[in-house]
N, C-alpha and C positions, 0 to 999 in steps of 0.2 A: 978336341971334338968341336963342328962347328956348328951351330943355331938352330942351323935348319935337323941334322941328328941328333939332336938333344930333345927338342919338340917333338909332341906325337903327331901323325898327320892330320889337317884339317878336315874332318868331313865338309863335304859338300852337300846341300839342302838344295831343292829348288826356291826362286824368289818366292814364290805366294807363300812357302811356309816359312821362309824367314822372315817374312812380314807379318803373318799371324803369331809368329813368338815376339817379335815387337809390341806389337798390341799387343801381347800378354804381359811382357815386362814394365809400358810402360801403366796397363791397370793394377800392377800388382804391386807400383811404387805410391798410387795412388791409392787400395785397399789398404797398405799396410800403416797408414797414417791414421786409421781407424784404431780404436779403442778395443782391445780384445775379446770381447764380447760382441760387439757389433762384426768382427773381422768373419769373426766363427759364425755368427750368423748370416753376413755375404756368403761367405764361399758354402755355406751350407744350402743356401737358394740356386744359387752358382750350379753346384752339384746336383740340385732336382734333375731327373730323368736320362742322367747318365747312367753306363754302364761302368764297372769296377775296369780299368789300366792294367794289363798284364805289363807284366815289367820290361819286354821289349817296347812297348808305347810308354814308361813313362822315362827309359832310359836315354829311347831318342827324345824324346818333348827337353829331358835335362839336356840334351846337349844340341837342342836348338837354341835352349835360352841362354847358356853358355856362350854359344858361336855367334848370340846374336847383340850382345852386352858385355862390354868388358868389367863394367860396374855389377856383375851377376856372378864374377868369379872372384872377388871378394873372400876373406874369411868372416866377417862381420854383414855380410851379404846372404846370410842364410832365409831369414823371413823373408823378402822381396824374391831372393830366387824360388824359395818353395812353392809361393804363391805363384810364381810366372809360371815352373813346369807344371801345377798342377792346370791353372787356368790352358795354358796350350795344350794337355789334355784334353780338356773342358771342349776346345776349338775342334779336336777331333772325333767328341763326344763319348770320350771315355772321362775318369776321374780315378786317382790314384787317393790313397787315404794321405791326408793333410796332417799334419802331428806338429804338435808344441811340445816340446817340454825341457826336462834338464837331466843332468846326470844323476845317477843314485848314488855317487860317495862325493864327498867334498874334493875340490871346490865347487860351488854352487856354479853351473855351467848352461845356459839356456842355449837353447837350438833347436832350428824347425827342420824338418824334414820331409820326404815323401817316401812311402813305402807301396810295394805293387806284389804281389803273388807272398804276403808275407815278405819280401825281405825291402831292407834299405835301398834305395837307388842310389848311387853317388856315394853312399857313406861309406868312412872305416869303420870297425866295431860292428857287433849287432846290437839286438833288442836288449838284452840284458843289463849291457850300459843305462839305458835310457828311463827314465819316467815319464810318461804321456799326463801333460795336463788339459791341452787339448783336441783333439782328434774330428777332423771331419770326412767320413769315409762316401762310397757311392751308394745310394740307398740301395734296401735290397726289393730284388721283384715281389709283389705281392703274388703268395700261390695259395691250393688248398681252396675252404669253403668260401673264406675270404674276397678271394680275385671271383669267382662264379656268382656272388651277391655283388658285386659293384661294376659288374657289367650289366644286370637287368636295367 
């Protein structure tokens, strides 16, 4: 079997969006030198006045930062890649939920992820595996009496 049938095919992006997953990968190699509390706090700012990532937007944003970083398909690459698809997201104005955590049976296993309509993007496994220790989702709209007082 040769190289090229082995490989699945390349999608192809336009430039400007490869470039905007650039500049998300290289802020999210930057973010993630952050102190986990500080991190959750960026991407939680980050995330103001986006809309929630249906999981066609956060599948293609993973496989712009994929196509756009070899350094992103890593298996120790999970927090910088999370952070990049979520931020390229971010660049389209949506936001997928952000998630830290680790497995629920031993061995103790940490991993970041993103998730969109409820499920994993990218991942094997679902939810059940997983324990969230930290999660930053898309805020929700403000509705009800609430939103009617904060527009007088």
């Amino acid at each position: 079997m040769s190289v090229t049938t082995a490989l699945p095919p390349r999608a192809r992006f336009p430039l400007h969006r490869r470039l905007a997953a650039r500049t998300a990968v290289g802020a999210a190699r930057l973010l993630t030198r952050l102190a986990p509390h500080r991190l959750e706090r960026a991407l939680t700012r980050i995330a103001r006045g986006a809309v929630p990532a249906t999981e066609a937007q956060a599948t293609e944003a993973r496989q712009l930062v994929l196509a756009s970083s070899l350094l992103m398909n890593g298996q120790r690459s999970c927090l910088p890649r999370s952070v990049a698809v979520a931020l390229t997201c971010r660049l389209g104005g949506s936001w997928p939920t952000w998630c830290v955590g680790t497995l629920m049976s031993p061995p103790f296993s940490p991993h970041a992820w993103v998730e969109a309509d409820g499920r994993l993007i990218g991942e094997k496994g679902d939810h059940a595996r997983w324990a969230r220790l930290i999660s930053v989702a898309a805020p929700r709209p403000v509705t009800g009496s609430r939103a009617a007082s904060s527009t007088r």
